[in-house]
C-alpha positions as CSV (number, residue, x, y, z in Angstrom):
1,X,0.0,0.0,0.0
2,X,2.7,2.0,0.7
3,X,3.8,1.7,-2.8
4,X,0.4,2.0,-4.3
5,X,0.7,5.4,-2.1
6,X,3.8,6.6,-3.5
7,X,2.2,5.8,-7.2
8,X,-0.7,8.8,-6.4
9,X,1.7,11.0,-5.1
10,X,4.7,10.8,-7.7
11,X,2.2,10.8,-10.4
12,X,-0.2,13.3,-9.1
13,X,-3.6,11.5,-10.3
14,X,-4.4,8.8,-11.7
15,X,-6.6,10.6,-14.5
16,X,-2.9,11.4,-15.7
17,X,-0.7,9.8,-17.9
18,X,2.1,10.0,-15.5
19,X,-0.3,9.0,-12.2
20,X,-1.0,5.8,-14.5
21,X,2.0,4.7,-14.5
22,X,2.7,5.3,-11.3
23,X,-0.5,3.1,-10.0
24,X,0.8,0.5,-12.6
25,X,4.1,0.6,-11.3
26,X,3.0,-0.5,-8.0
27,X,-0.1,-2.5,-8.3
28,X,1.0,-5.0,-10.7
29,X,4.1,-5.9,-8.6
30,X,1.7,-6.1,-6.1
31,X,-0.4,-8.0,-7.8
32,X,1.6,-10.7,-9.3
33,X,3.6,-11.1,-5.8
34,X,-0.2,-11.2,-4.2
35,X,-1.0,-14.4,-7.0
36,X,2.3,-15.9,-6.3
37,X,1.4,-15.9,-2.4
38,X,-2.0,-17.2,-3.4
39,X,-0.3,-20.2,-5.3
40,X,1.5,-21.3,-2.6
41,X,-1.2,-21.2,0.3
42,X,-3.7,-22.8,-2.0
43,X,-1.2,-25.5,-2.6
44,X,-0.7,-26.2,0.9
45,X,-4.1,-25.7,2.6
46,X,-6.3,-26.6,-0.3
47,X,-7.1,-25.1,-4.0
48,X,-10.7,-23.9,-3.1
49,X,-9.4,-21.1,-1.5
50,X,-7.4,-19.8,-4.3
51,X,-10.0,-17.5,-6.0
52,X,-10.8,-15.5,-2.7
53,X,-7.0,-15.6,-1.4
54,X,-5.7,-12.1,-3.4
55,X,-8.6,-10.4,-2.2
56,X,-7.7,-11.7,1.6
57,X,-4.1,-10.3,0.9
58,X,-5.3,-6.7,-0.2
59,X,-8.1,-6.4,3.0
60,X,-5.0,-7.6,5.2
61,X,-3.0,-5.0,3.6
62,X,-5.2,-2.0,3.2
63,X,-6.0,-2.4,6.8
64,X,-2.6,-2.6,8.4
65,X,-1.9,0.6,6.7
66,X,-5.1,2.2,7.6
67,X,-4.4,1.6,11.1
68,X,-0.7,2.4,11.0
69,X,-1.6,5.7,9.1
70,X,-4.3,6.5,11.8
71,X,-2.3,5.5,14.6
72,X,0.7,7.6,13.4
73,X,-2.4,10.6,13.4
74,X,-3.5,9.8,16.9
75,X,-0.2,10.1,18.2
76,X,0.6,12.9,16.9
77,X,-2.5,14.7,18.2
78,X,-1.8,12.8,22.1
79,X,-1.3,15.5,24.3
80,X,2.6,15.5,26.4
81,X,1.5,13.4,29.9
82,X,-2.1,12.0,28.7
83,X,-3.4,8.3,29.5
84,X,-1.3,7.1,26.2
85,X,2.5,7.9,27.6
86,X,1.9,7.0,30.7
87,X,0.9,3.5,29.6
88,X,3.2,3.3,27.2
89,X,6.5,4.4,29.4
90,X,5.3,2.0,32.3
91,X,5.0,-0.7,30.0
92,X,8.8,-0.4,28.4
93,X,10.7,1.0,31.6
């Protein structure tokens, strides 16, 4: 997602010439590594699963990055001393 991230931004839109390649750039590496993933785990937990398995990959994805993004937001927003550092320092010191 990251990469699919730095594709909008380096080519400004995807209504562009230059923001489709930059989507292209990133999504079909993504894609073909995402098929190549799905190979593998239908192979070992059953071939049935293969059709829904790149969609599973992308959810898993876009959601990790979501949540990073927004939690890298809500930090940044946590006021010096509130609930969130104090939890955090007495949980690593």
């Amino acid at each position: 997602m990251l990469l699919l991230g730095a594709g909008f931004v380096l080519g400004g839109s995807t209504l562009t010439a230059a923001g489709a390649f930059g989507l292209a750039a990133a999504g079909v590496p993504y894609l073909a590594a995402s098929f190549v993933a799905s190979l593998a785990a239908a192979r070992e937990f059953g071939w049935r699963l293969l059709p829904v398995l790149p969609l599973v990959f992308l959810t898993y994805h876009a959601s990790y990055g979501l949540g990073f993004l927004l939690g890298l937001i809500r930090h940044g927003r946590q006021q010096p001393g509130g609930l969130d550092e104090a939890l955090f320092s007495g949980v690593t010191r």
